[in-house]
C-alpha positions as CSV (number, residue, x, y, z in Angstrom):
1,X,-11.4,21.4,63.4
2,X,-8.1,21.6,64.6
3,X,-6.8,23.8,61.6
4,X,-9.6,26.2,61.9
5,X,-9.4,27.4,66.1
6,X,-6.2,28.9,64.5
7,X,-9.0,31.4,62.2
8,X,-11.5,33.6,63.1
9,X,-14.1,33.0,60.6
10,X,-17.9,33.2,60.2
11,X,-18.6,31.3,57.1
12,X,-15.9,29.1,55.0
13,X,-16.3,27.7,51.3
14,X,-15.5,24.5,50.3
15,X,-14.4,23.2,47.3
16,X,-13.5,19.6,46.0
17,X,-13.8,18.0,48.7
18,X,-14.2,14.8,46.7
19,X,-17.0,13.8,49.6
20,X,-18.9,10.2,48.6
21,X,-21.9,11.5,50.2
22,X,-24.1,14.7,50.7
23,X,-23.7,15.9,54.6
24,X,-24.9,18.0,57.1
25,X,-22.9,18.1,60.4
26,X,-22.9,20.0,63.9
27,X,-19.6,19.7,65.5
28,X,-20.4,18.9,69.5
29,X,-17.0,20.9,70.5
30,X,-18.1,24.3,68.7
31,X,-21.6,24.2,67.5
32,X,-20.4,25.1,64.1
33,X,-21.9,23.3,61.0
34,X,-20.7,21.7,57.8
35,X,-22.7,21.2,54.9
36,X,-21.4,19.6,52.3
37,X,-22.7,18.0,49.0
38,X,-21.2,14.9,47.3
39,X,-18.6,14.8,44.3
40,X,-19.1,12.9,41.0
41,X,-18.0,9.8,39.7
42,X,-15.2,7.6,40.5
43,X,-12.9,8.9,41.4
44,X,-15.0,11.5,43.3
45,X,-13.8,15.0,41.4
46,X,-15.4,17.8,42.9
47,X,-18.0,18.5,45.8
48,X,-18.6,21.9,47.2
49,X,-20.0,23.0,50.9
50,X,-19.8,25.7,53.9
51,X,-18.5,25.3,57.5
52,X,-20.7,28.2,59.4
53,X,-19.8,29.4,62.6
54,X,-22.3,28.5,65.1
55,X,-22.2,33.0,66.3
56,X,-24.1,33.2,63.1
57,X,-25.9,29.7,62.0
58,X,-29.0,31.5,63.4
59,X,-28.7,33.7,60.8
60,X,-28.4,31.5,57.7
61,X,-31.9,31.7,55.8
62,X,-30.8,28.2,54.0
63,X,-28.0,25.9,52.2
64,X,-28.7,24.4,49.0
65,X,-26.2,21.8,47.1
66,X,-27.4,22.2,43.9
67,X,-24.5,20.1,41.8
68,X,-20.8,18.9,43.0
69,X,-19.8,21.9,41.2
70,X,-22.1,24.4,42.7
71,X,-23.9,25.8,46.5
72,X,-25.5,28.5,47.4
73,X,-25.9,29.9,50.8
74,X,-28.0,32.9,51.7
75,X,-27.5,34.9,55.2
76,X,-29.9,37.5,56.5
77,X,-28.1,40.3,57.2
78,X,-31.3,42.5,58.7
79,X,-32.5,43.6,54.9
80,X,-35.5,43.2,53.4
81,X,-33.4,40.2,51.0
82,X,-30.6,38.3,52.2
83,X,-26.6,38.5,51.2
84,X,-26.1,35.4,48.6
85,X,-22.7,33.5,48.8
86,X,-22.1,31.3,45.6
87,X,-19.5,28.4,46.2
88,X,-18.5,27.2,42.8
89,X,-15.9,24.7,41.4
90,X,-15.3,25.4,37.7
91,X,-14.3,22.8,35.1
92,X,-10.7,22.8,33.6
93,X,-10.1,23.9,30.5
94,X,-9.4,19.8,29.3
95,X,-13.3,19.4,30.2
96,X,-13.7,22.1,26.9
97,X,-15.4,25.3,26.3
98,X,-18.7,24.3,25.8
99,X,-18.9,23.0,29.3
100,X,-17.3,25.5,30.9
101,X,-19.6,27.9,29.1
102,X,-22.9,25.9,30.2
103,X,-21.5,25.8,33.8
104,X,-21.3,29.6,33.7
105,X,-24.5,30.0,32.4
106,X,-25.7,27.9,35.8
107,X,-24.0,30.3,37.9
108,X,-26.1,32.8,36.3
109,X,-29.3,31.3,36.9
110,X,-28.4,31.8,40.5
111,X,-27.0,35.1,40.5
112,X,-31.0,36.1,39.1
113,X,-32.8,35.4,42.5
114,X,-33.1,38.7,44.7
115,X,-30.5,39.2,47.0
116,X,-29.0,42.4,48.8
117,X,-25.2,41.8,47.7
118,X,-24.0,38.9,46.0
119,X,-20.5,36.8,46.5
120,X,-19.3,34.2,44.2
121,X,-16.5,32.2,45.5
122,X,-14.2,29.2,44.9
123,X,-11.9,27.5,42.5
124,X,-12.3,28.8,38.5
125,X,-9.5,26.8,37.1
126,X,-8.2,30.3,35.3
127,X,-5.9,32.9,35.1
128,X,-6.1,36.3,34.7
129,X,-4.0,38.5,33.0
130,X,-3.3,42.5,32.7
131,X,-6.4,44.7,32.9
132,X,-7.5,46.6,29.8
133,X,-9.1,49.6,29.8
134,X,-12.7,48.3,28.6
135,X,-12.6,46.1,32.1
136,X,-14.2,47.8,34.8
137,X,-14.7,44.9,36.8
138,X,-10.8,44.2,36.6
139,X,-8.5,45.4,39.1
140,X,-4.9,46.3,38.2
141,X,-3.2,43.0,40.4
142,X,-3.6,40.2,37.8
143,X,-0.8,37.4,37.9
144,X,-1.3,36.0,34.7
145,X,-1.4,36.6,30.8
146,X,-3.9,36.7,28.6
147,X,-2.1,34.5,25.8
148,X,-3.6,30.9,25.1
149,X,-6.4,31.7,28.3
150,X,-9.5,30.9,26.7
151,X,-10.8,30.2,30.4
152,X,-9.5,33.2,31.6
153,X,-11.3,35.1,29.1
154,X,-14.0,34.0,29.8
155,X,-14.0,34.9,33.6
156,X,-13.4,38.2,32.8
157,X,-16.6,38.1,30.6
158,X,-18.4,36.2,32.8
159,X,-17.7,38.7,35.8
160,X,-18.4,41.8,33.2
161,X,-21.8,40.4,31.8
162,X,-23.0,39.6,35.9
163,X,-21.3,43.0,36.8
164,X,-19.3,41.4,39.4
165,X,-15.9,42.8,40.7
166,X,-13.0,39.9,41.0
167,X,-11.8,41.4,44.5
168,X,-8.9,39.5,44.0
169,X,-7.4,42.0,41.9
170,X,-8.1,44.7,43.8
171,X,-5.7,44.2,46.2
172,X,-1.6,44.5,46.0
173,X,-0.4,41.5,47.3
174,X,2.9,40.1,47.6
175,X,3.7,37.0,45.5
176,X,3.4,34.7,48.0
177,X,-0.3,36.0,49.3
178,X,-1.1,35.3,45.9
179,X,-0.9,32.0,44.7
180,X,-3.4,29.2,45.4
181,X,-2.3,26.1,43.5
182,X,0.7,24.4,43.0
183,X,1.6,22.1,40.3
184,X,3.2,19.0,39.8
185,X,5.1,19.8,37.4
186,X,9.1,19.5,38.0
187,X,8.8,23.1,38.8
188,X,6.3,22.8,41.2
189,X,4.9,26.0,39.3
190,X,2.1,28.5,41.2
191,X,-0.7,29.9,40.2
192,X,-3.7,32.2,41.1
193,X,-6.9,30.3,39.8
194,X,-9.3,31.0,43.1
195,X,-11.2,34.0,42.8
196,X,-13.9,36.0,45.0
197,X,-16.6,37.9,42.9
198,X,-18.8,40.7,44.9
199,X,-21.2,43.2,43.4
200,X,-20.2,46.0,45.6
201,X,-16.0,46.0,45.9
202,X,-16.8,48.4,49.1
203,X,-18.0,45.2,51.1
204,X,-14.5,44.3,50.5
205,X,-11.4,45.1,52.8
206,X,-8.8,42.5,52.2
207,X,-8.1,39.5,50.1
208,X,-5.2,37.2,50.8
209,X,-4.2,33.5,50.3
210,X,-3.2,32.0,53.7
211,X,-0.1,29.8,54.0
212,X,-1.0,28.4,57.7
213,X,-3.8,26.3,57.0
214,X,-3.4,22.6,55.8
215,X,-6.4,21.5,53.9
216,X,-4.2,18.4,52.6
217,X,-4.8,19.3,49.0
218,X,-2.5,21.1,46.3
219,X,-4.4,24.5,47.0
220,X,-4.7,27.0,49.9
């Protein structure tokens, strides 16, 4: 909690946090709520939740933990359905394509129920490269490439099919409000392989990586 008084936020994803067990939590100093499901296996890999400011946990219509790759959260925002936040954790492209491709097709199933905007957020273990002119949902600020990117491709796809802007992109950010994940390779290498998805890129003002936070993992 100590991390997040530095923030002003209203509702925070989470993503492998490698939690042994499903939780639900109020914090006594804030009010504010954690709900959390567990990750799979052993080693734990994966896990996904929300932390919910307590200013708006009035307003959440409920939290579901569907898998330790996926959560949904849905917030009424005073419309006749509410605003849908999807909290994903993607494979890596060593679990294969077929995989990957199911776990997409999950998302989707979600992404059907009615809701007034929807947000899909997290970690998609893929790069993007250069926009092409047949990608509308594609913004022009891509750090990648498209060669060898099988994943990447199929974010793209995946966001063109649901119709889903990568808001990422949208945005001209310097290199070091970009990056999300460091390597451990020699040349401790960075990358941009967390994403935000919306349906309408107006509900969007800024995106940006923050450096000040310490989630004691290898992203940001």
């Amino acid at each position: 909690m100590s991390q997040l008084s530095k923030f002003k936020y209203d509702i925070i994803g989470l993503c492998e946090t490698r939690a042994e067990v499903e939780s639900r939590t109020k914090w006594i100093q804030t009010g504010d709520e954690l709900g959390i499901g567990e990750g799979n296996g052993q080693p734990c890999v994966g896990g996904v939740g929300f932390i919910i400011n307590s200013r708006i946990a009035s307003h959440v219509v409920e939290v579901q933990i569907h898998s330790h790759r996926l959560a949904t959260l849905k917030l009424d925002i005073g419309r006749k359905t509410p605003l849908l936040i999807i909290q994903i954790y993607a494979p890596h492209k060593e679990y294969g394509i077929d995989e990957i491709e199911t776990f997409y097709s999950e998302v989707e199933t979600h992404l059907g129920q009615p809701a007034y905007q929807k947000i899909v957020i997290g970690d998609f273990n893929a790069q993007l490269g250069p926009k092409d002119t047949n990608q509308r949902y594609l913004g022009k600020f891509t750090s990648g490439t498209w060669d060898n990117n099988e994943t990447g491709e199929l974010l793209a796809d995946f966001a063109g099919a649901n119709k889903l802007f990568i808001i990422n992109t949208l945005f001209q950010k310097p290199p070091n409000k970009r990056w999300a994940f460091e390597s451990t390779n020699t040349n401790k290498s960075r990358h941009e392989i967390d994403f935000g998805l919306c349906t309408d890129r107006i509900m969007v003002t800024n995106v940006e990586f923050l450096s000040r936070l310490d989630s004691g993992s290898d992203h940001r």
